[in-house]
N, C-alpha and C positions, 0 to 999 in steps of 0.2 A: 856117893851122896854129897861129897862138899862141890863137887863140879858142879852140879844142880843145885847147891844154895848160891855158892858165886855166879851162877848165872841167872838168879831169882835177882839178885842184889845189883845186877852190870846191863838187863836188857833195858829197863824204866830210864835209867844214864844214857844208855846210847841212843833210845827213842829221843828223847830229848835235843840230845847233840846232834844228832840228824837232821832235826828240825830246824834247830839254829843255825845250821850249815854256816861257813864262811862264805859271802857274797864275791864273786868276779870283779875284780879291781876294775875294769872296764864299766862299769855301775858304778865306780863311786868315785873318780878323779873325775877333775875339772878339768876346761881346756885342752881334751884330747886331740886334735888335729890341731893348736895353734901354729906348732911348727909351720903346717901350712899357709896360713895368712900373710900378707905382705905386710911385710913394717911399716912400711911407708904408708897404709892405706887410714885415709882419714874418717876418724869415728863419726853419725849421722850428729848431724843439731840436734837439741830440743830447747824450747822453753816451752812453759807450762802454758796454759791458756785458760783466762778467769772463766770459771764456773759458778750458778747461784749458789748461796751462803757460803763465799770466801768472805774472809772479812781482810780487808786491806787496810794498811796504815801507810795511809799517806801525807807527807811534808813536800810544802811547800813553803823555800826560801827565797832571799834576793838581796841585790846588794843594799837596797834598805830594806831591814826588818817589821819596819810598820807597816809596809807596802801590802807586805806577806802574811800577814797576821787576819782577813777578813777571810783568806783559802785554806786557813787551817783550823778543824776540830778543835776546841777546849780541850783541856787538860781535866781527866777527874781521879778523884783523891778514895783510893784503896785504903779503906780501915787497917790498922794494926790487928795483929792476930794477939794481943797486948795491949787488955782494955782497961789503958792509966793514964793519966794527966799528962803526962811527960810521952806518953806516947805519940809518935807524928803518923799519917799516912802516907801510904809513898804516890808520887802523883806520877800516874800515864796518860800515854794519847788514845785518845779515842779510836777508833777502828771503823771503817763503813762493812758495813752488809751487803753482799749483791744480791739483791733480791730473784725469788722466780724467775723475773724476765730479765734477769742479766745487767740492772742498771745499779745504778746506786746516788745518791740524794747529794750533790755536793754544793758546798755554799759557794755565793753566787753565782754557780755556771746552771744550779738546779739539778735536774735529772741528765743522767751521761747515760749511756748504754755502755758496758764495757765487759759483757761475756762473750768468749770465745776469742776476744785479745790475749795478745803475750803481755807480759809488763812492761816491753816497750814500748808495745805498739800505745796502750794505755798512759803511760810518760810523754809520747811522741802529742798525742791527743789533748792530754794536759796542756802542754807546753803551748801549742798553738793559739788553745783558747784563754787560757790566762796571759798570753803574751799580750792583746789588745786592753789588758786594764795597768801591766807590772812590768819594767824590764830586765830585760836575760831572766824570767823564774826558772830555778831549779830545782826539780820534781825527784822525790826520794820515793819510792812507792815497795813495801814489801809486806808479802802476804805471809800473813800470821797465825794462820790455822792447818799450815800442809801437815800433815801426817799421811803413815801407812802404814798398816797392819799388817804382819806376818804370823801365820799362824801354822797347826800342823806340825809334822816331825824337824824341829827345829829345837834349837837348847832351850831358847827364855821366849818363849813366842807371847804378843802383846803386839800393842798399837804402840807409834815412835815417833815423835815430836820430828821435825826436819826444820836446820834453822837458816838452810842456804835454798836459792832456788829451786836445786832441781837435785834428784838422787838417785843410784844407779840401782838394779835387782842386787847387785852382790855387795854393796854396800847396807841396803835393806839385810840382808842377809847375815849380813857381817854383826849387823845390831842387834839381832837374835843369836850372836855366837856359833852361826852357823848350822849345818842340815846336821843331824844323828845318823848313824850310818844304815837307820831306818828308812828315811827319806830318799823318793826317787826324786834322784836327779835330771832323769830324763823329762820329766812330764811334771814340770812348776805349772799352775795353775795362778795367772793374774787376774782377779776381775774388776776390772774397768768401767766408771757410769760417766757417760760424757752428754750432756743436755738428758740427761733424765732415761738416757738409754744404757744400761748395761751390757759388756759384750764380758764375753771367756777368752783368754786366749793361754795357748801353752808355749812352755820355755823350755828351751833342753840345752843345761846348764853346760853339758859333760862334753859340749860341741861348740870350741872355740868365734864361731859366727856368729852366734846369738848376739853378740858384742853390736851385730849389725841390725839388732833385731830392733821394731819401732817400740820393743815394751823392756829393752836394755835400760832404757830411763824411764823411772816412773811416776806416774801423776798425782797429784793431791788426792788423799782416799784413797787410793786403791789396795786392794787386796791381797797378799802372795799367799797362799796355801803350799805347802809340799804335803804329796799324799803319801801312806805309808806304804812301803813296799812288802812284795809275798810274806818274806821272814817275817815280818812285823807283823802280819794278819792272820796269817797262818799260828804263829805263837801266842798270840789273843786267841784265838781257838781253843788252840794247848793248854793254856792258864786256865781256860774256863772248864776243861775237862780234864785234868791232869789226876786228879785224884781218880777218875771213873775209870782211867786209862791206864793207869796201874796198878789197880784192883784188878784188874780184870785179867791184866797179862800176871799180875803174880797169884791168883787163881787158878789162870793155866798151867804156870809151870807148879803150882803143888799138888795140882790132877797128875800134870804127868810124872811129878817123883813119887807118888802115890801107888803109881803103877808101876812103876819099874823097879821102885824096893820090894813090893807084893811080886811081882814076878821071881825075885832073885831069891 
């Protein structure tokens, strides 16, 4: 009789642990074939390229400063969170909008077009056309709104401020504390809207070339998802029936101690 209550007590456990199996290390390291890859071999370019409602902040300087002063946004003054006399505003620069069509309003040049530019190219543009009113101007130009969302089996998944150009999937990554060891690696889902068109594309992290891949750096807005793996969907299953699933198997087994004490 006690063999059939310890095994009333140890099959609901092992169900369990079955399910949660231990994953193949091959699923969940990075970089598996680096060894492969040439040391030497030089990582793809990218810069970003202006998309509507980026907002840019851009300075324009020179070596005289009144020169410079009709190509630059006013300054406006941010209220105190701190509503007292003695309280100041702190003063920022303004930001242009690139509108729907890709342009943006700037004082005396008017309207620019400047979607689907780098920030160079856009500096390069600058420079040209203010060069015939100011001399040598120097064009500060950076864009103020990049972010990218990671979301899915990661530790802290949320949208992530970026304060440099341009950022890598495993730095995204890295900002989220990284995948759980729920998370496939093989198949990251980035989505990408470039002039108003979204595409899908997938990443497979666990394979050192990706490095080489054109969504290794990614763009303003864009989306990383990691979807969950079997164990992880399979055990949402579990949790949603675990009560119904051990009822049932310890039912069975006190049918069948039922019967074998009645027999003996």
């Amino acid at each position: 009789m006690k063999y059939f209550f310890l095994l009333k007590k140890t099959v609901p456990f092992l169900f369990v642990l079955l399910v949660f199996s231990c994953k193949p290390s091959k699923e969940l390291v990075y970089y598996q074939n680096i060894d492969g890859l040439a040391s030497t071999e030089k990582l793809n370019s990218y810069e970003i390229k202006i998309q509507p409602d980026d907002l840019l902040m851009i300075i324009v300087s020179a070596d005289d400063p009144e020169s410079a002063l009709p190509f630059n946004l006013s300054t406006i003054s941010i209220p105190s969170a701190y509503n007292t006399m003695a309280s100041r505003g702190q003063e920022t620069m303004q930001s242009y909008l690139v509108d729907a069509s890709g342009s943006i309003d700037f004082p005396v040049l008017g309207k620019l077009e400047v979607g689907g530019l780098s920030r160079s190219e856009v500096m390069q543009l600058l420079e040209s056309k203010i060069s015939k009113y100011i001399k040598n101007p120097i064009i500060n130009i950076r864009l103020t709104n990049f972010k990218v969302s990671v979301q899915g089996e990661v530790t802290i998944p949320g949208t992530y401020p970026i304060n440099s150009d341009r950022v890598t999937l495993i730095e995204a990554i890295s900002m989220a504390k990284d995948l759980t060891i729920y998370g496939k690696r093989d198949n990251i889902l980035i989505i990408r809207e470039v002039n108003g068109v979204k595409s899908y594309n997938r990443v497979d992290i666990t394979k050192a070339d990706f490095i080489n891949s054109p969504f290794y750096y990614l763009a303003q807005n864009d989306v990383v998802y990691v979807e969950p793996n079997k164990t992880r969907i399979n055990g949402a299953a579990v949790g949603a029936n675990t009560g119904v699933i051990i009822s049932i198997t310890s039912l069975f087994i006190t049918v069948i101690t039922l019967i074998v004490t009645a027999s003996n």
